[in-house]
ZAMARGU-4260 file (C-alpha; in steps of 0.2 Angstrom, whole numbers, plus 5000, padded with zeros to 4 digits):
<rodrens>
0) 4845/5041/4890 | 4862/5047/4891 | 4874/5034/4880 | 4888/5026/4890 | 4901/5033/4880
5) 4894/5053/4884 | 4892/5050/4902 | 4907/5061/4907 | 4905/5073/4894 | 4885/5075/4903
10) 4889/5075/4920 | 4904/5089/4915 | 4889/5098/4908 | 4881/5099/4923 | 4894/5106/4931
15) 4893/5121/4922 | 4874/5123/4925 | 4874/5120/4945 | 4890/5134/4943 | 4880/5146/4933
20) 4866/5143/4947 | 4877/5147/4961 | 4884/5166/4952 | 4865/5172/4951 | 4859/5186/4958
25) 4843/5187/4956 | 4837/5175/4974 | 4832/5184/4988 | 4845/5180/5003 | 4838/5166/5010
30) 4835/5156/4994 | 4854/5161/4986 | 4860/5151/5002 | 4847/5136/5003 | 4851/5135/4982
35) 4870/5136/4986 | 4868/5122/5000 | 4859/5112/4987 | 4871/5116/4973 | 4885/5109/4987
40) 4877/5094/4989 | 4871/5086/4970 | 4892/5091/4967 | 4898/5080/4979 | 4886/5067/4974
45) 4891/5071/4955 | 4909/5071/4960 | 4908/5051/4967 | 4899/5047/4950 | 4914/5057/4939
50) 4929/5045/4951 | 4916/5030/4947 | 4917/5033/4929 | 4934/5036/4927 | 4941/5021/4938
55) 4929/5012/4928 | 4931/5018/4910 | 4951/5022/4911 | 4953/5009/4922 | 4972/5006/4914
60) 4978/5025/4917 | 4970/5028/4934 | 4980/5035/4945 | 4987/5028/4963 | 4972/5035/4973
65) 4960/5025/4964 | 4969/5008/4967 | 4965/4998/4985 | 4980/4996/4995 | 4982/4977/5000
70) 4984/4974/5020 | 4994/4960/5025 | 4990/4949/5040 | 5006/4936/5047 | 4995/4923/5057
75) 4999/4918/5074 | 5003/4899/5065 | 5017/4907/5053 | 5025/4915/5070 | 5024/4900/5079
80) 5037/4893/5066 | 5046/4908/5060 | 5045/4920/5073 | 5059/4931/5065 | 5048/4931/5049
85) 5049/4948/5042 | 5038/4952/5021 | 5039/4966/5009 | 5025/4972/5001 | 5029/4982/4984
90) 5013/4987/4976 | 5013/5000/4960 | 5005/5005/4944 | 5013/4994/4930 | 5015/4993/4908
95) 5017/4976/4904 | 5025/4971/4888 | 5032/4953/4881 | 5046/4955/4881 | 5063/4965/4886
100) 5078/4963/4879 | 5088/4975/4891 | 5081/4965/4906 | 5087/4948/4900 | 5103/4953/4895
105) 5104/4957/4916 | 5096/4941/4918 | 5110/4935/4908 | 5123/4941/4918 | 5117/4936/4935
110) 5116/4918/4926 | 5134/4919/4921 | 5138/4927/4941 | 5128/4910/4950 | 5137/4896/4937
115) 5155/4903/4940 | 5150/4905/4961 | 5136/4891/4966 | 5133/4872/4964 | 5115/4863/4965
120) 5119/4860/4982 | 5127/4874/4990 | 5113/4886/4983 | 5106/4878/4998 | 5116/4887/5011
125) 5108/4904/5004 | 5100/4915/5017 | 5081/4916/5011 | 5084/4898/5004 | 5089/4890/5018
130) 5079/4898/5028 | 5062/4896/5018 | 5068/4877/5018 | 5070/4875/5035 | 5051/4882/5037
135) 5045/4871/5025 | 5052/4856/5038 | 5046/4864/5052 | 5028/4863/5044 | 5030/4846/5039
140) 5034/4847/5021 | 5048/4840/5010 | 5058/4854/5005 | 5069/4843/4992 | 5049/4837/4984
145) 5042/4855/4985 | 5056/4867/4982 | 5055/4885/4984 | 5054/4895/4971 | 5069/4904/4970
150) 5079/4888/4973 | 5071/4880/4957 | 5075/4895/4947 | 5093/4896/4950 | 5096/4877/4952
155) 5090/4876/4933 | 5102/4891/4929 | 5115/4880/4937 | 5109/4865/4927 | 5112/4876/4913
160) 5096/4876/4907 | 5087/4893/4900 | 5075/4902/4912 | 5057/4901/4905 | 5053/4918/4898
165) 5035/4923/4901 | 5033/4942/4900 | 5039/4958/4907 | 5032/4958/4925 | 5034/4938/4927
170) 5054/4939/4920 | 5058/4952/4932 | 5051/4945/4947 | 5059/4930/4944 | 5076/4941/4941
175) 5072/4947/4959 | 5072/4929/4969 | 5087/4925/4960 | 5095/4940/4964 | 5090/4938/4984
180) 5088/4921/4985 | 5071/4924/4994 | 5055/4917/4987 | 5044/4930/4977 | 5027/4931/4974
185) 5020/4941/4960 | 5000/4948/4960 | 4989/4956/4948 | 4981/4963/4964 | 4965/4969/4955
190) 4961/4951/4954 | 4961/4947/4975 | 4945/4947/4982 | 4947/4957/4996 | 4959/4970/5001
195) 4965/4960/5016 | 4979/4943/5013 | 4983/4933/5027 | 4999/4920/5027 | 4995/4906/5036
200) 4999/4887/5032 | 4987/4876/5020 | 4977/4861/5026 | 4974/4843/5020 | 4963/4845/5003
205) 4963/4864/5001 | 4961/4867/4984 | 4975/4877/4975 | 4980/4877/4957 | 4998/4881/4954
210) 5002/4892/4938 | 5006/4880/4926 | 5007/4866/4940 | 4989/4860/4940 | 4979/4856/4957
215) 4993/4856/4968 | 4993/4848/4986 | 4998/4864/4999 | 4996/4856/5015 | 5010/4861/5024
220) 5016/4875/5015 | 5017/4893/5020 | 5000/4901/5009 | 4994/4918/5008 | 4976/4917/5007
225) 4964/4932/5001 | 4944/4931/5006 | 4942/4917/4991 | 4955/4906/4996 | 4975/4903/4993
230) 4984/4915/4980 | 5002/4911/4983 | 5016/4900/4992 | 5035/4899/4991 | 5032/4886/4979
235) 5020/4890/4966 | 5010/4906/4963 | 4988/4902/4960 | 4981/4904/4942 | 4967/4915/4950
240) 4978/4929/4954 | 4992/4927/4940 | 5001/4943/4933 | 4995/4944/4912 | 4999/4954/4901
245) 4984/4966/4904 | 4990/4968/4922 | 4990/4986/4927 | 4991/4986/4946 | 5004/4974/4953
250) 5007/4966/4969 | 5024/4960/4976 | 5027/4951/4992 | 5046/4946/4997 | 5046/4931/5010
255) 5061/4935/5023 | 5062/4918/5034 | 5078/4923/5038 | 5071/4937/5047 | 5086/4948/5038
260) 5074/4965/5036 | 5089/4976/5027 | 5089/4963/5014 | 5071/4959/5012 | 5071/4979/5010
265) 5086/4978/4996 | 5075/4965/4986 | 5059/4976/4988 | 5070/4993/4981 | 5079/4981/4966
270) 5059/4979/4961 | 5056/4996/4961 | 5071/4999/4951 | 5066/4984/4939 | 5047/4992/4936
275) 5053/5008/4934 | 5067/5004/4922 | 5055/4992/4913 | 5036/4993/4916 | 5034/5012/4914
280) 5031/5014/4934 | 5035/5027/4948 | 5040/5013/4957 | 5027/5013/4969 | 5025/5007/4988
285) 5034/4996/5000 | 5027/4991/5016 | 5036/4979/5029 | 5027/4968/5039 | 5029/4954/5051
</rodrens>
């Protein structure tokens, strides 16, 4: 039995002896080519069984092509009342650290830009805000009782109270909706079931369990569900699919209910400027949809 930790190093053996099979001479005609045939066939099986291993073993170093690529479904419910809707979907390969000083000395300044600019109320008027808020009505929730996110981040700025800091990947998400005014969630997207996330709007007694929030009461609220159930709203993102420090491959989705796609796409590239400035990433992907 070949031990877990030798796996690679075996299969890599093997390589080398199908190789040395395939330069022989020594076959008649016909056998070279049914051995060459054969040979083609056991490395293309050993070849899925080396990506296998190596997504499974380094699964914190695999690169891109090894990650799912989440799809991102805008139900017929959410058109009916935000049919200018338009999202932003960054996803990348991420370091997350706790903590960075250089990213909160931006927070920092953004803090001093909104207290000199905004009030509790007029933060109101922002685009994404207002917009978001207006949706929230429109599916029959209070927005002044369930605030979107973005809205409570900067109304505790203004309140001049300190911005809870979390780690790396959550602090600069936050910095994003602040900086837009939309509301942001943030994903460790190996922990959706499912490649496929579908916003729609929650029902009476869905289960959800808000991140630091406990069970929280969605019906009403704009939800983007994954094949297990919700995994985030303008409100509050789930526990089940929270970014920790041990996420690796990130998921970002950027809620435009203004409908305003060049600045949905301005908050999606200050992302990849954040992760690449402070998670180690190439900055990944951005996909629009609607």
């Amino acid at each position: 039995m070949i031990e877990p930790e030798r796996e690679v190093e075996a299969v890599t053996d093997v390589h080398v002896v199908l190789l040395l099979m395939l330069s022989s001479n020594g076959s008649s005609a016909e056998q070279h080519w049914k051995m060459r045939h054969a040979v083609a066939a056991t490395i293309a099986v050993i070849f899925q069984h080396d990506c296998l291993l190596y997504s499974k073993k380094y699964a914190n170093f695999a690169p891109t092509y090894f990650r799912r690529t989440m799809k991102i479904i805008v139900s017929q419910e959410i058109e009916q009342v935000c049919p200018q809707f338009v999202g932003a979907a960054v996803e990348a390969q991420v370091v997350n650290t706790p903590y960075s000083a250089e990213l909160w000395d931006e927070i920092h300044e953004w803090e001093e830009r909104f207290r000199s600019e905004l009030t509790t109320e007029s933060l109101k008027e922002l685009s994404g805000i207002a917009a978001t808020r207006r949706v929230y009505k429109a599916c029959g929730k209070d927005p002044s009782r369930y605030r979107p996110a973005s809205e409570q981040l900067i109304r505790r700025m203004l309140q001049g109270k300190e911005l809870y800091q979390i780690d790396t990947l959550v602090d600069l998400v936050n910095l994003a909706s602040i900086a837009y005014g939309y509301s942001i969630g943030g994903f460790d997207a190996d922990k959706m079931v499912g490649t496929t996330l579908t916003l729609g709007i929650g029902r009476e007694g869905e289960p959800y369990e808000g991140i630091g929030r406990g069970m929280l009461n969605i019906a009403g609220l704009p939800v983007y569900r994954d094949q297990q159930g919700g995994v985030g709203t303008p409100t509050s993102d789930n526990e089940r699919t929270k970014m920790t420090l041990a996420t690796t491959h990130l998921l970002v989705l950027i809620n435009g209910y203004d409908g305003d796609e060049e600045r949905v796409r301005q908050n999606a590239a200050f992302i990849q400027e954040l992760i690449r400035k402070y998670c180690q990433s190439d900055g990944g992907t951005v996909a629009i949809y609607r």
